[in-house]
C-alpha positions as CSV (number, residue, x, y, z in Angstrom):
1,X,0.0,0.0,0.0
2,X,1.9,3.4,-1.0
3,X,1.0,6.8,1.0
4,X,0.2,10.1,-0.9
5,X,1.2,12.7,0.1
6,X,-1.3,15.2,-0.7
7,X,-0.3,18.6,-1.2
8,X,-1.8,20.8,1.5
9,X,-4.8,23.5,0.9
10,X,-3.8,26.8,-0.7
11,X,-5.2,29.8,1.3
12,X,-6.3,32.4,0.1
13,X,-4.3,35.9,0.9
14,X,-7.1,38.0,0.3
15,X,-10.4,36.1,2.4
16,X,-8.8,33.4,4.1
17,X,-9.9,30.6,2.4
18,X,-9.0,26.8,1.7
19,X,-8.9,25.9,-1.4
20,X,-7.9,23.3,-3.6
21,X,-3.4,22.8,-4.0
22,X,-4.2,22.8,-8.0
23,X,-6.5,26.2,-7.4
24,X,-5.5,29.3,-9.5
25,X,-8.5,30.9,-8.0
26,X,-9.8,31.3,-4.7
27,X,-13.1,29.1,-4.5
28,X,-15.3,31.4,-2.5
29,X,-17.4,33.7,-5.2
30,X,-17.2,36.7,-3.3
31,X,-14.0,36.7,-3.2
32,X,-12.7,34.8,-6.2
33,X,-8.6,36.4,-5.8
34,X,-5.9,34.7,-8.1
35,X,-3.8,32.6,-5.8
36,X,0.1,32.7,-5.9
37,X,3.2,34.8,-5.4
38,X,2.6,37.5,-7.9
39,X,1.2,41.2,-7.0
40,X,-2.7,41.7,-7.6
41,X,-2.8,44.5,-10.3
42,X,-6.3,45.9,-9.0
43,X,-5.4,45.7,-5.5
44,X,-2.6,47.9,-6.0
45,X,-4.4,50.1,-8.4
46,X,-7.1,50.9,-5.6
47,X,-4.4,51.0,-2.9
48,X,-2.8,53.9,-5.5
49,X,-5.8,55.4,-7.3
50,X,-5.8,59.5,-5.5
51,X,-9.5,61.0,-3.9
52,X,-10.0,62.5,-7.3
53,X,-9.4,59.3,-9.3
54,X,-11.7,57.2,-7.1
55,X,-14.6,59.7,-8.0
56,X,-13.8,60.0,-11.8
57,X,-14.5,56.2,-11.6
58,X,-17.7,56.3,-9.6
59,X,-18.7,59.4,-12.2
60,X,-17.8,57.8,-15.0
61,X,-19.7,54.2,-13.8
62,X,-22.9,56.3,-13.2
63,X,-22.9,58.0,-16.5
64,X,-22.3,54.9,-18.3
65,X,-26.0,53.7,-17.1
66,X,-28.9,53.9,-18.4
67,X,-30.2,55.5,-15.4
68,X,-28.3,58.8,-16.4
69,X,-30.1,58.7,-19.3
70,X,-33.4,58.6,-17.6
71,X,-32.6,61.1,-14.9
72,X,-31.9,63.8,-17.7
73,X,-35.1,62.8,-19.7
74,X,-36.6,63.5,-16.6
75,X,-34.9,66.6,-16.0
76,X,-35.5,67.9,-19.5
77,X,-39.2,67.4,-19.7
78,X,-39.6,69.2,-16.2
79,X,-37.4,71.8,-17.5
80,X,-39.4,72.3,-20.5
81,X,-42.7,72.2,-18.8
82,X,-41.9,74.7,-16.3
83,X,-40.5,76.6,-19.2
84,X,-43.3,76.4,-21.5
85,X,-46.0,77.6,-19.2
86,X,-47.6,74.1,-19.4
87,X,-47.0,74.1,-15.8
88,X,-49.2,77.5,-14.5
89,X,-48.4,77.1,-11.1
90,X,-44.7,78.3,-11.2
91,X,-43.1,81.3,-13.0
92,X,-41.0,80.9,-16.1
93,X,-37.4,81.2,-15.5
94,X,-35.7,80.4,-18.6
95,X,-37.5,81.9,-21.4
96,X,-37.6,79.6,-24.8
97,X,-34.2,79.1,-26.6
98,X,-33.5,77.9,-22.9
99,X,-30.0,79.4,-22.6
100,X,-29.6,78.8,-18.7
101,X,-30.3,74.8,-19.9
102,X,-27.6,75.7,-22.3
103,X,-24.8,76.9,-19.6
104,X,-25.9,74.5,-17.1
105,X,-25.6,71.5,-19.8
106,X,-22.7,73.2,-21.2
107,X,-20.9,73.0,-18.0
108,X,-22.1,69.7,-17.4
109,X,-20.1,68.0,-20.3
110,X,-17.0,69.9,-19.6
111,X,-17.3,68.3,-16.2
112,X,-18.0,64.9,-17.9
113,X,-15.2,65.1,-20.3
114,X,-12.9,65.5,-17.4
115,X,-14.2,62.4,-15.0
116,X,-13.6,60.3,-18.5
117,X,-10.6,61.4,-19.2
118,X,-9.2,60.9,-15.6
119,X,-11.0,57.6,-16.0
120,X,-9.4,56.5,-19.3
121,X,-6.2,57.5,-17.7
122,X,-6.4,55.0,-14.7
123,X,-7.7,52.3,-17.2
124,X,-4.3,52.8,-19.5
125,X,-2.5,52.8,-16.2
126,X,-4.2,49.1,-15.6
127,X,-3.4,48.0,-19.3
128,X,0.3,49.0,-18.6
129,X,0.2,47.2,-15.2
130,X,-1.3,44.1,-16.5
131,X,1.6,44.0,-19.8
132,X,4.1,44.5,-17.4
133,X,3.1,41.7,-14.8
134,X,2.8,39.5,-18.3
135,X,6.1,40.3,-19.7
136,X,7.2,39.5,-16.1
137,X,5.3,35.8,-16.0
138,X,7.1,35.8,-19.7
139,X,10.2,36.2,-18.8
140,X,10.4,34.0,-15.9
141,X,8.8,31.2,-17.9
142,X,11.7,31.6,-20.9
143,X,14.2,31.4,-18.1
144,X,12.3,28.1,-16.4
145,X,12.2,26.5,-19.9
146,X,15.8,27.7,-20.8
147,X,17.0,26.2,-17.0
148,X,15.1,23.1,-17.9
149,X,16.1,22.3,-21.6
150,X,20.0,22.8,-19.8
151,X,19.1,20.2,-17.2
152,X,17.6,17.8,-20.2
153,X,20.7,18.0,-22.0
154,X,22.8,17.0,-19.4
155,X,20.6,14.4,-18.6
156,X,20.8,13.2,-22.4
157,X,24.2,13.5,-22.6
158,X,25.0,11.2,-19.1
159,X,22.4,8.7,-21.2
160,X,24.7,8.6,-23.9
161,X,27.8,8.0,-21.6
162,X,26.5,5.4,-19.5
163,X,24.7,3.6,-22.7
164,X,28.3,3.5,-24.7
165,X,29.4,1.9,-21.3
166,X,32.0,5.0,-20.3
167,X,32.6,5.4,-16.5
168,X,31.2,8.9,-15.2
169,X,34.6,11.1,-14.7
């Protein structure tokens, strides 16, 4: 009867976790972290990412729903009612070409176009994170191969000695 030694559980750095030796990631879904001796790219983004970063992102998330959308429907057909004197109850306050709309919007999308720049920058910051961290795993795994193809040619070569019956020197 042999023994196995089974490899013991891989835990996970982030939650805790056991997981399987052969896991590359954790098993629990809410956590679901890449196990093994390598930096986590978004970790370290978010541990980096400045006040005025973190908000670009949470800007830049909200605008990219259709919720915005439906907030400034709603915001344009109130505007335009109150405008319009469909609504009598209130006063008119932005007669009909609507030029405070105009400002307000105008100044809206110079905002905007600064929270997506700021938020393309940090995703081009990720891309170059993630190319380094692969040219890294590259690298190594040239070397590894290089190391082992050495190794294999040794190993060939003491084949050949001991099969032609030469005495290791």
């Amino acid at each position: 009867m042999t023994v196995v030694n089974e490899a013991p559980p891989r835990v996970c750095p982030a939650c805790g976790g056991a997981n399987d030796p052969d896991a590359v990631f954790c098993a629990d879904p809410r956590c679901h972290k890449a196990l093994g001796e390598f930096a986590y790219v978004r970790e370290e983004l978010v541990r980096e990412a400045r006040w005025h970063e973190t908000l670009a992102e949470r800007v830049v998330g909200f605008i990219g729903r259709p919720h915005f959308l439906g907030v400034h429907l709603l915001w344009f057909a109130a505007w335009i009612l109150l405008n319009t004197g469909v609504l009598v109850m209130v006063r008119s306050f932005d007669a009909f070409p609507f030029g405070l709309l105009a400002i307000i919007l105008a100044m809206e999308t110079i905002f905007i176009t600064g929270f997506v720049l700021i938020s393309e920058n940090r995703q081009s910051a990720h891309a170059n994170k993630r190319a380094e961290l692969d040219y890294e795993v590259n690298v190594r795994t040239y070397r590894k191969i290089q190391e082992m193809e050495t190794l294999l040619r040794a190993m060939d070569a003491r084949l050949d000695q001991l099969e032609r019956g030469d005495r290791p020197g």
